[in-house]
DSSP file (Angstrom, degrees, kcal/mol; ACC not computed):
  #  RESIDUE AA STRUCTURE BP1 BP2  ACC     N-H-->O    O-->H-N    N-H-->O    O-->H-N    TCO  KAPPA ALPHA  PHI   PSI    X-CA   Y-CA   Z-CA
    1    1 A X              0   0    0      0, 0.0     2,-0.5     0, 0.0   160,-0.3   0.000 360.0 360.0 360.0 110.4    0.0    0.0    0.0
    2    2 A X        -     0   0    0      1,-0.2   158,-0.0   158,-0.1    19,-0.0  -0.696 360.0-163.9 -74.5 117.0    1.7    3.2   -1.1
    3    3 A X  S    S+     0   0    0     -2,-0.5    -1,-0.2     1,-0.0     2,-0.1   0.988  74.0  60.2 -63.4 -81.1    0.6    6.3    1.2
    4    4 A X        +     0   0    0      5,-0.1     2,-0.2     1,-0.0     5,-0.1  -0.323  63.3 176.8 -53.4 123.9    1.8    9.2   -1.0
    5    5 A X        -     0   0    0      3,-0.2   120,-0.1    -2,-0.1    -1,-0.0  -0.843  47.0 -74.2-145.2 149.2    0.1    9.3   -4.5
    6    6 A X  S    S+     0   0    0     -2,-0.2     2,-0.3    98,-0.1    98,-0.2  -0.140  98.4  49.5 -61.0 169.0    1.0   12.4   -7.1
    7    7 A X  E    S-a  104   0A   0     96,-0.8    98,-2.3    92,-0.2     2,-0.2  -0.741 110.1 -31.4 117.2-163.3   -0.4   15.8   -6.4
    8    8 A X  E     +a  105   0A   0     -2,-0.3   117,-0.8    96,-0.2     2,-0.5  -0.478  62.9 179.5 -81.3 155.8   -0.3   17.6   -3.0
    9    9 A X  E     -a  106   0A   0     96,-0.8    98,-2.1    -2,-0.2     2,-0.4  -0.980  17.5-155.5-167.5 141.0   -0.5   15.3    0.1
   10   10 A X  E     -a  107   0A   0     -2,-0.5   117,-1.8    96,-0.3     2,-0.4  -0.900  17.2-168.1-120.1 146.7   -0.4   16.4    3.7
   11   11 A X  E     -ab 108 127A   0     96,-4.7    98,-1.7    -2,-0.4     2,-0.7  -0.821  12.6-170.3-144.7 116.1    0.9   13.6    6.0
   12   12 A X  E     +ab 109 128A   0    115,-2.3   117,-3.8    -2,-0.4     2,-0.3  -0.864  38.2 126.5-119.2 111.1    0.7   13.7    9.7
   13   13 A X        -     0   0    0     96,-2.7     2,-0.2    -2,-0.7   117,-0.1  -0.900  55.4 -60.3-153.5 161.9    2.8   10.9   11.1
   14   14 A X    >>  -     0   0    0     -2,-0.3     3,-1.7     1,-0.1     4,-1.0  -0.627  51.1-112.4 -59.8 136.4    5.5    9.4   13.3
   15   15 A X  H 3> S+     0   0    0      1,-0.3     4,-5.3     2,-0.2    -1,-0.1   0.768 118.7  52.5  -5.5 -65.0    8.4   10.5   12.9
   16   16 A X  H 34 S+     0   0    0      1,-0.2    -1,-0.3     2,-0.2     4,-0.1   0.674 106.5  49.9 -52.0 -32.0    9.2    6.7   11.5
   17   17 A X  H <> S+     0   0    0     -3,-1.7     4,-1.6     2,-0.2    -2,-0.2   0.971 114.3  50.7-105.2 -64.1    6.4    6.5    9.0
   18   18 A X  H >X S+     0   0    0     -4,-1.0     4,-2.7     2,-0.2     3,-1.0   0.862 108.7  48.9  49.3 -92.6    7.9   10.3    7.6
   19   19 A X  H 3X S+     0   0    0     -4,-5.3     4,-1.1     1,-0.3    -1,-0.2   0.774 109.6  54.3 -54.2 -27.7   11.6    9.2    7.3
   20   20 A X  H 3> S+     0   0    0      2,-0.2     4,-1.4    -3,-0.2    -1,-0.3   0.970 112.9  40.8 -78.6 -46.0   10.4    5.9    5.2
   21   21 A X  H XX S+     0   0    0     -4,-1.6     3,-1.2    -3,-1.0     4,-1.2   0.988 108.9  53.7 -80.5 -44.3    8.4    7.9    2.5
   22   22 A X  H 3X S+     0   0    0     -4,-2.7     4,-1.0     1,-0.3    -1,-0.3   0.866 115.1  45.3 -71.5  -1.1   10.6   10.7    1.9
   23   23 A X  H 3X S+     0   0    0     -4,-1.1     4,-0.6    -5,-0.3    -1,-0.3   0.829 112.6  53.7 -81.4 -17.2   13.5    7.8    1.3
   24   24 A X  H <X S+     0   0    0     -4,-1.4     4,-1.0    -3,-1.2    -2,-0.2   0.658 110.5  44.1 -81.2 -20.7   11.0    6.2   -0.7
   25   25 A X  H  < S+     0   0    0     -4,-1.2     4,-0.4     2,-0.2    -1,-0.2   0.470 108.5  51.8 -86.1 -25.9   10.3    9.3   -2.9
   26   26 A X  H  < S+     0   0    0     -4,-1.0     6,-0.2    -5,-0.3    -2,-0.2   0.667 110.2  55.7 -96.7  -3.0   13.9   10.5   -3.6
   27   27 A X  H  < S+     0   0    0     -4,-0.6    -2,-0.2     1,-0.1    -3,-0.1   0.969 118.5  33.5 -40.1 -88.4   14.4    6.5   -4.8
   28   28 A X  S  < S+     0   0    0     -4,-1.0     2,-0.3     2,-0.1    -2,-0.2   0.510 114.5  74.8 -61.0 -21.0   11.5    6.8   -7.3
   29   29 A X        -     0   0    0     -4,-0.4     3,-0.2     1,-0.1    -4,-0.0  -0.691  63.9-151.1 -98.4 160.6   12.1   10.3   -8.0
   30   30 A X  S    S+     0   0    0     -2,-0.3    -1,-0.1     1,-0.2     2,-0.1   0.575  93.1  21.3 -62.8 -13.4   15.0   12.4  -10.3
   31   31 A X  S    S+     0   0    0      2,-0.0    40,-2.1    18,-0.0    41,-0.7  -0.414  76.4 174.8-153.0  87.4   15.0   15.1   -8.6
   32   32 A X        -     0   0    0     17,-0.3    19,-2.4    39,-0.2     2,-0.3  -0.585   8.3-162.1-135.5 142.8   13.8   15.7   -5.0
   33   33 A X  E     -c   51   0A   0     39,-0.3    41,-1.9    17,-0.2     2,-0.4  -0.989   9.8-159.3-129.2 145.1   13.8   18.4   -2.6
   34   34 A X  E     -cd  52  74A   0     17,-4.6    19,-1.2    -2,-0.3     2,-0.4  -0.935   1.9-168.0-127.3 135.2   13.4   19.0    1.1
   35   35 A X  E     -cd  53  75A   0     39,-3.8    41,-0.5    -2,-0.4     2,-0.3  -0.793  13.4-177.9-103.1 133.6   12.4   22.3    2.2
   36   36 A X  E     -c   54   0A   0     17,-0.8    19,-1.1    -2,-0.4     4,-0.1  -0.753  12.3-156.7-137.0 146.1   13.2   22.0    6.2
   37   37 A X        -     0   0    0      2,-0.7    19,-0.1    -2,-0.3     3,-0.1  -0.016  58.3 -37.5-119.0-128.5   12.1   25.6    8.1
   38   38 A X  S    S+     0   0    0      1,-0.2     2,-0.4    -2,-0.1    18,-0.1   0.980 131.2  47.4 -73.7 -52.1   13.6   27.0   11.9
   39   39 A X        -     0   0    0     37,-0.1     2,-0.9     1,-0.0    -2,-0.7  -0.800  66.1-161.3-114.9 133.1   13.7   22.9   13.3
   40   40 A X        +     0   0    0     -2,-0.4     4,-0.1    -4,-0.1    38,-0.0  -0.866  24.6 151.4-100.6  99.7   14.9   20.0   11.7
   41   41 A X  S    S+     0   0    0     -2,-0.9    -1,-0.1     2,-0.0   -26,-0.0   0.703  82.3  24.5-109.9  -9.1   13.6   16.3   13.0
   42   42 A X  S >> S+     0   0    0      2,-0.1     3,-3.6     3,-0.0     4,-1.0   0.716 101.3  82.2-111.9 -48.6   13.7   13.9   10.1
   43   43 A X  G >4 S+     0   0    0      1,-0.3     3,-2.3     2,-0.2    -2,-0.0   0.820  88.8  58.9  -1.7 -85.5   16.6   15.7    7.7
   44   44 A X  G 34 S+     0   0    0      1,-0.3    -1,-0.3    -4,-0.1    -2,-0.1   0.723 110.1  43.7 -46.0 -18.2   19.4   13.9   10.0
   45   45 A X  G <4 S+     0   0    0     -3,-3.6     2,-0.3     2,-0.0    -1,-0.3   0.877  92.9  80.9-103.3 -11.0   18.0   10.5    9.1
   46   46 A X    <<  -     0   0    0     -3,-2.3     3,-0.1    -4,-1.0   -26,-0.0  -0.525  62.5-179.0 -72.1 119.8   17.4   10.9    5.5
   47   47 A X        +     0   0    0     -2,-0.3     2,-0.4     1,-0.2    -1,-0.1   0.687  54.5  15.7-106.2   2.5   21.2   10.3    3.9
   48   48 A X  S    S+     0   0    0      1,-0.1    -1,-0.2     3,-0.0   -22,-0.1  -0.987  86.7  44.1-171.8 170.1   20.6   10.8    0.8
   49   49 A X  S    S+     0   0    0     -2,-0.4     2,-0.3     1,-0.2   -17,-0.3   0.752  72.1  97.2  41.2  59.5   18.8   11.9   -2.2
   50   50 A X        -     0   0    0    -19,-0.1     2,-0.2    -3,-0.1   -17,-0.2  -0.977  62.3-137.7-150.4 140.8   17.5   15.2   -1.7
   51   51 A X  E     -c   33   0A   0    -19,-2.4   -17,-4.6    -2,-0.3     2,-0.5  -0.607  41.5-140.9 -95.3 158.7   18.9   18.6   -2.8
   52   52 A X  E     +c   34   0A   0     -2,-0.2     2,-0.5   -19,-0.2   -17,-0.2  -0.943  25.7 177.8-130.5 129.7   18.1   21.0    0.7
   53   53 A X  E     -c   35   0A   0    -19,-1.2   -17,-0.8    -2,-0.5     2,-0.4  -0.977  20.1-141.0-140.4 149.8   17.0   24.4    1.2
   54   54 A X  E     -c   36   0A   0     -2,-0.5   -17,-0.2   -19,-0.2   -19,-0.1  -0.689  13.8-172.0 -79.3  57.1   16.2   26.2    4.7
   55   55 A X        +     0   0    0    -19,-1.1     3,-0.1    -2,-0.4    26,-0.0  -0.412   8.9 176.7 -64.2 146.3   13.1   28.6    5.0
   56   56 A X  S    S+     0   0    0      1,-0.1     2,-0.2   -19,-0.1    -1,-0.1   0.386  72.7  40.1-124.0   1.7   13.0   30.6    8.5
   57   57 A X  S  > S-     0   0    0      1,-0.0     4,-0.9    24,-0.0    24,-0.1  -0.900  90.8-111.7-138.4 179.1    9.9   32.6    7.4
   58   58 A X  H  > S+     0   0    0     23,-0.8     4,-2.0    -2,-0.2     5,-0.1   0.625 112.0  65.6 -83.0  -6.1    6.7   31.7    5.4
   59   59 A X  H  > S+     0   0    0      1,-0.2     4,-8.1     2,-0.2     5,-0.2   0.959 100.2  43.1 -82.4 -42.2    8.3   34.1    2.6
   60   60 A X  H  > S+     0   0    0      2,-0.2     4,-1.4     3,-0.1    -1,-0.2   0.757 111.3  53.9-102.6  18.1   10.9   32.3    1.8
   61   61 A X  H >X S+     0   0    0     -4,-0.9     4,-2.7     2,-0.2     3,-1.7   0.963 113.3  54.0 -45.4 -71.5    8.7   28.9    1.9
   62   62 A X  H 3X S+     0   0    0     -4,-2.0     4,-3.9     1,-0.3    -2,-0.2   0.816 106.8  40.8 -51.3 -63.4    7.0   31.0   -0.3
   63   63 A X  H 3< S+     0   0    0     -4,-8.1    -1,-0.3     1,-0.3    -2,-0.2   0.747 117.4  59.4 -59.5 -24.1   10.1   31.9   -2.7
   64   64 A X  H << S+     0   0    0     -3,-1.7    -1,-0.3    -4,-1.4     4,-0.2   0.929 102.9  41.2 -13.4 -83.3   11.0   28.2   -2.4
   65   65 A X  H >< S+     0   0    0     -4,-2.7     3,-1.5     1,-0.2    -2,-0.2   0.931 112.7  58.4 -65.2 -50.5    8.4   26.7   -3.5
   66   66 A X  T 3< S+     0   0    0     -4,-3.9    -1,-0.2    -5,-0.3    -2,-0.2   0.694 113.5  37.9 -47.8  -8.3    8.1   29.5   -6.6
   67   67 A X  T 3  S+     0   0    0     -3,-0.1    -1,-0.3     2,-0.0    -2,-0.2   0.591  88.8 114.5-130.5   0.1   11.8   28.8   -8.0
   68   68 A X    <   +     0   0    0     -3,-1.5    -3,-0.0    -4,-0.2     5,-0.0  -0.547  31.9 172.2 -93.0 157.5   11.8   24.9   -7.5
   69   69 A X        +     0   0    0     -2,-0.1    -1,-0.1     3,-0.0     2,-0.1   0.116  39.1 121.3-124.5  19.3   11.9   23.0  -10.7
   70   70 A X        -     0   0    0      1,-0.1   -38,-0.2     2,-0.1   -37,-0.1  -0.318  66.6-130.5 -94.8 167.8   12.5   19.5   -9.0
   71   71 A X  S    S+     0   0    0    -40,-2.1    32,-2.4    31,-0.2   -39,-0.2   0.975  95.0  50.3 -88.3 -35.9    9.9   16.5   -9.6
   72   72 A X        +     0   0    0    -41,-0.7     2,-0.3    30,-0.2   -39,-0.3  -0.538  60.3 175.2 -63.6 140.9    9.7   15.9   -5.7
   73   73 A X  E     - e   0 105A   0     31,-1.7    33,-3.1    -2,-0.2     2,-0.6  -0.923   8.4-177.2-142.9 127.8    9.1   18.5   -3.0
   74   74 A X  E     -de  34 106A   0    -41,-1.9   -39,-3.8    -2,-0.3     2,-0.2  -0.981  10.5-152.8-141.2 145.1    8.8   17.4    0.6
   75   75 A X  E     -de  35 107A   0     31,-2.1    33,-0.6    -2,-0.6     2,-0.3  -0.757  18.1-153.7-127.9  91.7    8.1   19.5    3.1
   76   76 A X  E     - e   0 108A   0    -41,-0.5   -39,-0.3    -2,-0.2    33,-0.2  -0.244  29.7-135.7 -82.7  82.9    8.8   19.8    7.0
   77   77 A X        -     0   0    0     31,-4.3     2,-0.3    -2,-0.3    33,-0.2  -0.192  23.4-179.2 -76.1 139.5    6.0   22.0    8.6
   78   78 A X    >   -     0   0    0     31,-0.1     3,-2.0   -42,-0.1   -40,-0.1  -0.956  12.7-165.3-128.0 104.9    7.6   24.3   11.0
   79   79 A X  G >  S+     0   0    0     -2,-0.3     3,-0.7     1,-0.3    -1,-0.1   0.481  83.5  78.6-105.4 -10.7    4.4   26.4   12.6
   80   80 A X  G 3  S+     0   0    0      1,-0.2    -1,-0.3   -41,-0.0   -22,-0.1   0.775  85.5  66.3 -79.1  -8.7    7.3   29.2   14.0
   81   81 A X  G <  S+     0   0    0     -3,-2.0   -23,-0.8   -24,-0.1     2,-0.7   0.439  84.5  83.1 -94.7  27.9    7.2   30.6   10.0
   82   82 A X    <   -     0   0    0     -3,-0.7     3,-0.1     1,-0.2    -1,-0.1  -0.900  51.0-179.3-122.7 125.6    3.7   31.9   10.2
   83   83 A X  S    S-     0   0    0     -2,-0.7     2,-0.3     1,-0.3    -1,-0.2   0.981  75.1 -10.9 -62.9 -68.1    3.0   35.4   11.7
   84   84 A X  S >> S-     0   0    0     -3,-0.1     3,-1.9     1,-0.0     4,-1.4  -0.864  80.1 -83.7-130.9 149.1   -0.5   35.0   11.1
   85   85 A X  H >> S+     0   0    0     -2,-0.3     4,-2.2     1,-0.2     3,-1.8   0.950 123.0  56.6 -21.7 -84.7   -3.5   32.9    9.4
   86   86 A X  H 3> S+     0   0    0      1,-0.2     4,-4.2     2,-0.2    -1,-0.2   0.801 101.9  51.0  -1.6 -58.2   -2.8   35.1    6.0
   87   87 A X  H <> S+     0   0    0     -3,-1.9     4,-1.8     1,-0.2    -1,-0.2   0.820 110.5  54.8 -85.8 -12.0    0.9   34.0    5.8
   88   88 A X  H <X S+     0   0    0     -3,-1.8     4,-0.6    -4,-1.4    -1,-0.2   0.927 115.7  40.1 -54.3 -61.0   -0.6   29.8    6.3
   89   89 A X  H  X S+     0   0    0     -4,-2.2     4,-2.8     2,-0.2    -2,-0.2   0.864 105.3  58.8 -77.0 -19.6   -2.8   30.3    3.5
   90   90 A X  H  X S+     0   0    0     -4,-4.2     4,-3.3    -5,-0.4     5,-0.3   0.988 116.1  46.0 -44.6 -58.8   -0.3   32.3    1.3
   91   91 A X  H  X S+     0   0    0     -4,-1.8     4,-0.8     1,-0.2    -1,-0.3   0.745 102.5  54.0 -56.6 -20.5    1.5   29.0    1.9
   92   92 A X  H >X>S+     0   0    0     -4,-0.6     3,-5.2     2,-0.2     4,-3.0   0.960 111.6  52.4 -99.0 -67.9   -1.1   26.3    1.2
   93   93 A X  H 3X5S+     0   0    0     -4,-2.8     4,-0.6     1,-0.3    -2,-0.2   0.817 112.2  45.9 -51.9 -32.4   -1.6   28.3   -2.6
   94   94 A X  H 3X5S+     0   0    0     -4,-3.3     4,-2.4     1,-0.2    -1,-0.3   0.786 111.4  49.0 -74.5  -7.3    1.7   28.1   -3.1
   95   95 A X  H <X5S+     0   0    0     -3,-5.2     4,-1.6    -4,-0.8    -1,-0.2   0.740 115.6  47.2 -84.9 -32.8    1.9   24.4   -2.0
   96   96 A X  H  X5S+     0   0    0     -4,-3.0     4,-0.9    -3,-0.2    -1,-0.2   0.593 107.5  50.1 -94.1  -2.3   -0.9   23.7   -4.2
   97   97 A X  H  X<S+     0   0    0     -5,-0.6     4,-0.6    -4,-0.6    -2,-0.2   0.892 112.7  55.2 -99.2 -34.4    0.5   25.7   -7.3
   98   98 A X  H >X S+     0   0    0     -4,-2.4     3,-6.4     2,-0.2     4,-0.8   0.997 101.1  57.4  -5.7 -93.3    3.9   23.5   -6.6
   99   99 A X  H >< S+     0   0    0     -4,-1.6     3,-2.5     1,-0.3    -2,-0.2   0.735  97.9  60.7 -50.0 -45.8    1.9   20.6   -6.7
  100  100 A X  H 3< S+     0   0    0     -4,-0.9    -1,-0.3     1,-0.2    -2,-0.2   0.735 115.6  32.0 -20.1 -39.1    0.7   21.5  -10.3
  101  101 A X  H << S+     0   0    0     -3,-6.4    -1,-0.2    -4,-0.6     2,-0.2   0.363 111.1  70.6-129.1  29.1    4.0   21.4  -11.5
  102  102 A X  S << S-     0   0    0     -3,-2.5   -30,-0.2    -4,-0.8   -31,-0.2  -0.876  75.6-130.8-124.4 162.3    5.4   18.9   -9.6
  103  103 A X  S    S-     0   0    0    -32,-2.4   -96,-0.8     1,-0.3    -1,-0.3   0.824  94.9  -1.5 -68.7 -81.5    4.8   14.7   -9.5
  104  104 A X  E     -a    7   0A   0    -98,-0.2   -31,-1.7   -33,-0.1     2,-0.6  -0.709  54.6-168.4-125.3 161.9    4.4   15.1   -5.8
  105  105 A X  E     -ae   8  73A   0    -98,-2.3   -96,-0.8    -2,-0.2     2,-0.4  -0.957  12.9-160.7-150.0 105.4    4.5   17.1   -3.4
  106  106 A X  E     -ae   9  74A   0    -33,-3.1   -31,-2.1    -2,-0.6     2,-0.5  -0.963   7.1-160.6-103.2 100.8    4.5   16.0    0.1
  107  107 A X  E     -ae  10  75A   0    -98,-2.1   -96,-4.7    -2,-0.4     2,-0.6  -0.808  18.9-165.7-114.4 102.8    3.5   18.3    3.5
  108  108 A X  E     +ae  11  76A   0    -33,-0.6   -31,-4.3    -2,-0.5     2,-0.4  -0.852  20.3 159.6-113.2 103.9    5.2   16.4    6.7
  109  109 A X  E     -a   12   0A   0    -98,-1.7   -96,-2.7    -2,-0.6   -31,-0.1  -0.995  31.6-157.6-133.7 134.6    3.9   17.6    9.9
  110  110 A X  S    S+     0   0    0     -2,-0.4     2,-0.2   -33,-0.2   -98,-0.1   0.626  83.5  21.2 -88.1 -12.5    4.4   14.9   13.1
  111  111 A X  S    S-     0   0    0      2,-0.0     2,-0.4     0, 0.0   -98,-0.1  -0.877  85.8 -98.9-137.7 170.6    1.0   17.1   15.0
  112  112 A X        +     0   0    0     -2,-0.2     2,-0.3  -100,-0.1     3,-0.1  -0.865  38.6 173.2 -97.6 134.3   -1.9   19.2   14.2
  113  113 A X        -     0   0    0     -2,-0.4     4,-0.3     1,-0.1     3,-0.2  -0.861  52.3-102.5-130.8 167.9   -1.8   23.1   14.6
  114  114 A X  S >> S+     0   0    0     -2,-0.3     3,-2.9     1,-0.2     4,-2.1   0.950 123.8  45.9 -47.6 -60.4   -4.2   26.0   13.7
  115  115 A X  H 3> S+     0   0    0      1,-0.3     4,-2.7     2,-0.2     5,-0.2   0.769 112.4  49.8 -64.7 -40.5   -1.6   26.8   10.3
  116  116 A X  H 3> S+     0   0    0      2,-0.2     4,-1.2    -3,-0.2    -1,-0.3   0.637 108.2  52.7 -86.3 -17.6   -1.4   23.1    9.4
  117  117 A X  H <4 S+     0   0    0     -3,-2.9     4,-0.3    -4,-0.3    -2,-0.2   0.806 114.5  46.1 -83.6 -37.7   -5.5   22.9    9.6
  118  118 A X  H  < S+     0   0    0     -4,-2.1     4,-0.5     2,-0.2     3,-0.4   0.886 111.7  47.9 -82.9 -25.7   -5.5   25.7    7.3
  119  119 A X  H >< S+     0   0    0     -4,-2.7     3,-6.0     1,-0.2     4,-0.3   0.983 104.6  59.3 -45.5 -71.2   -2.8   24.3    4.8
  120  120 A X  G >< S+     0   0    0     -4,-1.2     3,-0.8     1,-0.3    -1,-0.2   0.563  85.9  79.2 -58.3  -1.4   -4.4   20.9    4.5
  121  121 A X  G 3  S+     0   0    0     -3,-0.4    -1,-0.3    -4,-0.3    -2,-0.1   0.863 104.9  38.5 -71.1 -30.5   -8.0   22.7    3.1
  122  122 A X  G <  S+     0   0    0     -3,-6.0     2,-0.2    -4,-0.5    -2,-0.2   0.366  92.6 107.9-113.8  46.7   -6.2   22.9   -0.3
  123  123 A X    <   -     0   0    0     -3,-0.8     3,-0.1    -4,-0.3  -114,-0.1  -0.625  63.5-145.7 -92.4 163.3   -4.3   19.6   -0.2
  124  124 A X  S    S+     0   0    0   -116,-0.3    19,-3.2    -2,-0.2     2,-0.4   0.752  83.0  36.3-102.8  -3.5   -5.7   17.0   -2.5
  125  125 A X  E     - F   0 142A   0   -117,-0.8     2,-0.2    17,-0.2    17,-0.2  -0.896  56.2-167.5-108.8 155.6   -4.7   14.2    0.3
  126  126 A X  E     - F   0 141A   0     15,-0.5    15,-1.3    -2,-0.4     2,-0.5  -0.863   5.0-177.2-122.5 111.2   -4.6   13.7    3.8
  127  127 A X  E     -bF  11 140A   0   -117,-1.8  -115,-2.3    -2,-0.2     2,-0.5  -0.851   1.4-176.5-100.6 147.5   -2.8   10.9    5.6
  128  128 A X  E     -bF  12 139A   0     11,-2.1    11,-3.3    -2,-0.5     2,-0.5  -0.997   9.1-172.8-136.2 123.7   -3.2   10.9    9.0
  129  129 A X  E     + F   0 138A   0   -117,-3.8     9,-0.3    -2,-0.5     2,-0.3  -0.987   7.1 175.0-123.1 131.0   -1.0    7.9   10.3
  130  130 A X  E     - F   0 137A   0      7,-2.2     7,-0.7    -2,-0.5     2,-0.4  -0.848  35.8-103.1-117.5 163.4   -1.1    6.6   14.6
  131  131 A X  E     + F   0 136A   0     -2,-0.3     5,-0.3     5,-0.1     2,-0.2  -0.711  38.7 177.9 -96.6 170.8    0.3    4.3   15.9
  132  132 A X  E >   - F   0 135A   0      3,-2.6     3,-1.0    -2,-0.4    22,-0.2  -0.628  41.1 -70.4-167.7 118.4   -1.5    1.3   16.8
  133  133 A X  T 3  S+     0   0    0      1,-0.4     3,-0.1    -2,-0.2    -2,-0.0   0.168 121.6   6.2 -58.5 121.5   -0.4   -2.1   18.4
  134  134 A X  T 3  S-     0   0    0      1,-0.0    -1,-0.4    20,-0.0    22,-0.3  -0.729 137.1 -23.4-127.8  22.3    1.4   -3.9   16.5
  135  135 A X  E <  S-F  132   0A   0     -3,-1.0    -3,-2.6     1,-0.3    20,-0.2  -0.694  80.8 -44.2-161.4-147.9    1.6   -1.3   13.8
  136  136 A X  E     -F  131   0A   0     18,-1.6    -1,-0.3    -5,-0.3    -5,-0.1   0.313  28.0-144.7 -92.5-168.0    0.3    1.5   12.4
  137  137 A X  E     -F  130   0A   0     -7,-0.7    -7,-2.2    16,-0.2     2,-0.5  -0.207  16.3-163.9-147.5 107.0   -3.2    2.9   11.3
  138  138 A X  E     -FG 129 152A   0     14,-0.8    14,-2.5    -9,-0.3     2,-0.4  -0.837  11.7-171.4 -95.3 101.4   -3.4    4.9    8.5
  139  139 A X  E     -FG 128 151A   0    -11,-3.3   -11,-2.1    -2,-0.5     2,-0.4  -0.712  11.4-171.7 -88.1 144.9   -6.5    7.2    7.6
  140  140 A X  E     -FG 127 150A   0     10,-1.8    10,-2.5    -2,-0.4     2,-0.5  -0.998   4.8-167.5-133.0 130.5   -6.0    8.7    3.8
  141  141 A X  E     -F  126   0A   0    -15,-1.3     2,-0.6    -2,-0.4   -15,-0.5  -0.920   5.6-151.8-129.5  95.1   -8.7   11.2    3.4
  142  142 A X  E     -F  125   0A   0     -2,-0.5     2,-2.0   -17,-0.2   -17,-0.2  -0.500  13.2-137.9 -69.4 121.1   -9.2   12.4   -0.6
  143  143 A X        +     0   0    0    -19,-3.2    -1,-0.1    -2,-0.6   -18,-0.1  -0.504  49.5 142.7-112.5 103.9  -10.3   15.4   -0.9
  144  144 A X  S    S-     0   0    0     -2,-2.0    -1,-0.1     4,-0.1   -19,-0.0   0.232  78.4 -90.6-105.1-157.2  -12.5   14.9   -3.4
  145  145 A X  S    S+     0   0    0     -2,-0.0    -2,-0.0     1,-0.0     0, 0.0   0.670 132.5  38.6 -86.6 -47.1  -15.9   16.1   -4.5
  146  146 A X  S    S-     0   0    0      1,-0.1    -4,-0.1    -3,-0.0    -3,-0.1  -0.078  97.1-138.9 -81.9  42.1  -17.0   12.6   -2.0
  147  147 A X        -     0   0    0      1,-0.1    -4,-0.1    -6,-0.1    -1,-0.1   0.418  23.9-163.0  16.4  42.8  -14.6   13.0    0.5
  148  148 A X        -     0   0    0     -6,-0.1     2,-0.3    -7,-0.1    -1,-0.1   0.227   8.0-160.2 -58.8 167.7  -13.7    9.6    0.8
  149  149 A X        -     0   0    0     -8,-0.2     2,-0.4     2,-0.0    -8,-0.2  -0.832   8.5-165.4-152.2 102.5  -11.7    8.0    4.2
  150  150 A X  E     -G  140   0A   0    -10,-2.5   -10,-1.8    -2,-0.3     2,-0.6  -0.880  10.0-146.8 -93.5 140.2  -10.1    5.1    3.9
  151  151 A X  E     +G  139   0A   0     -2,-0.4     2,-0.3   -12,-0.2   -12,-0.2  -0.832  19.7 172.8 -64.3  96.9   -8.7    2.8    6.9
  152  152 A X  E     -G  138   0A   0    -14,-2.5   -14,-0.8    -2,-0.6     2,-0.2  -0.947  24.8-145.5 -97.6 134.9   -5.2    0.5    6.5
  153  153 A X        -     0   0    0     -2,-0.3     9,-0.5     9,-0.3     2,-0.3  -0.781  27.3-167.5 -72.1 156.8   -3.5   -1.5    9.3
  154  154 A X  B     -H  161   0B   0    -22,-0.2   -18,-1.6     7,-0.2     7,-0.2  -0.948  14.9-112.7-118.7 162.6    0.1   -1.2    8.5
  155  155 A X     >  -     0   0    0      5,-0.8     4,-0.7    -2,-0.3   -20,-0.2  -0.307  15.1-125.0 -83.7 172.0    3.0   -3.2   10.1
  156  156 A X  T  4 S+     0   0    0    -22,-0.3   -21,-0.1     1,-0.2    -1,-0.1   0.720 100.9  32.7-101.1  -6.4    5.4   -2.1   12.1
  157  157 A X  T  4 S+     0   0    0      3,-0.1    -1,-0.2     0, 0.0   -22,-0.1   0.735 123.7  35.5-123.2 -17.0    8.4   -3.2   10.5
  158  158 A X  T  4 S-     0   0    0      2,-0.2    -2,-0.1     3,-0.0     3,-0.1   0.700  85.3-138.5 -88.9 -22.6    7.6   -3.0    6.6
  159  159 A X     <  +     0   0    0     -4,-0.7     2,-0.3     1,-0.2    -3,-0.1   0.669  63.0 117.0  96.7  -8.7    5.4   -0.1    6.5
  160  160 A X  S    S-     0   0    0      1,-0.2    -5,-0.8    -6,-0.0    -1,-0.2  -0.897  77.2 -76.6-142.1 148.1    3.2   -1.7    4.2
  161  161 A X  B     -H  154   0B   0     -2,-0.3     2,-0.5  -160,-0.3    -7,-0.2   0.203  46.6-139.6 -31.8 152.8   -0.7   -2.9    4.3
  162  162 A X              0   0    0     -9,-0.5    -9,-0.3     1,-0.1    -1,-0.1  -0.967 360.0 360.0-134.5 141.4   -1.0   -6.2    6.4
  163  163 A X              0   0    0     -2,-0.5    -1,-0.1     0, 0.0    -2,-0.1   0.319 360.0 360.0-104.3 360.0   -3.4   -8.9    4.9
């Protein structure tokens, strides 16, 4: 079961379930970036295959996201580069105009905040991953015209639907 499908995708996860798709996305991709803000928690486990750029405000997210040409984008939500509500949704269009010209385009937050509630109205996924003994549980919410919600157990040591 692949979590991350192209387009925009919000993923709100363990740390563990994170670090496994963006290595699985700079495999599959040619060109991956990861945009990391003020705090870095997953970066240091990722070794490889990602070019890296820093924002420390939502503008330059902004100018980020405007100048990348790469087929991957994943992105580390950091809720200390929004001032305000405004500068969240400034972010979300540009995360969704990204995803237009990107295969995917990932939005990596390990909690929920007010900024992250307001991103994820113009994603066209949400995975919401817990944990749960002896794995995982993974909600994927399309955000569709039907809103679908789907359920997966996952396992705890592949990652991957368990039958």
């Amino acid at each position: 079961m692949e979590l991350i499908r192209e387009g925009f995708n919000i993923l709100i996860s363990p740390p563990a379930i994170a670090i496994d798709e963006a290595i699985k996305i700079a495999h599959t991709s040619l060109s991956s970036l990861f945009i990391a803000g003020n705090r870095i928690s997953i970066l240091t486990k990722i070794k490889h295959g990602y070019e890296v750029a820093r924002a420390f405000t939502s503008h330059q997210l902004l100018t980020l996201l405007e100048n990348t040409h790469h087929q991957a984008v994943f992105v580390e939500h950091d809720p200390s580069l929004f001032e305000s509500e405004r500068d969240a949704e400034n972010v979300a269009l540009a995360l969704r105009d990204t995803a237009g010209r990107c295969e995917t385009l990932v939005y990596y937050s390990a909690s929920h905040d007010e900024y992250l509630r307001i991103i994820s109205r113009l994603a066209n996924r949400i995975i919401a991953v817990t944990e749960h003994r002896p794995g995982y549980v993974a909600d994927i919410i399309e955000l569709n015209t039907r809103r679908e919600v789907r359920s997966f157990l996952l396992s705890d040591v592949q990652l991957t639907l368990e039958v």
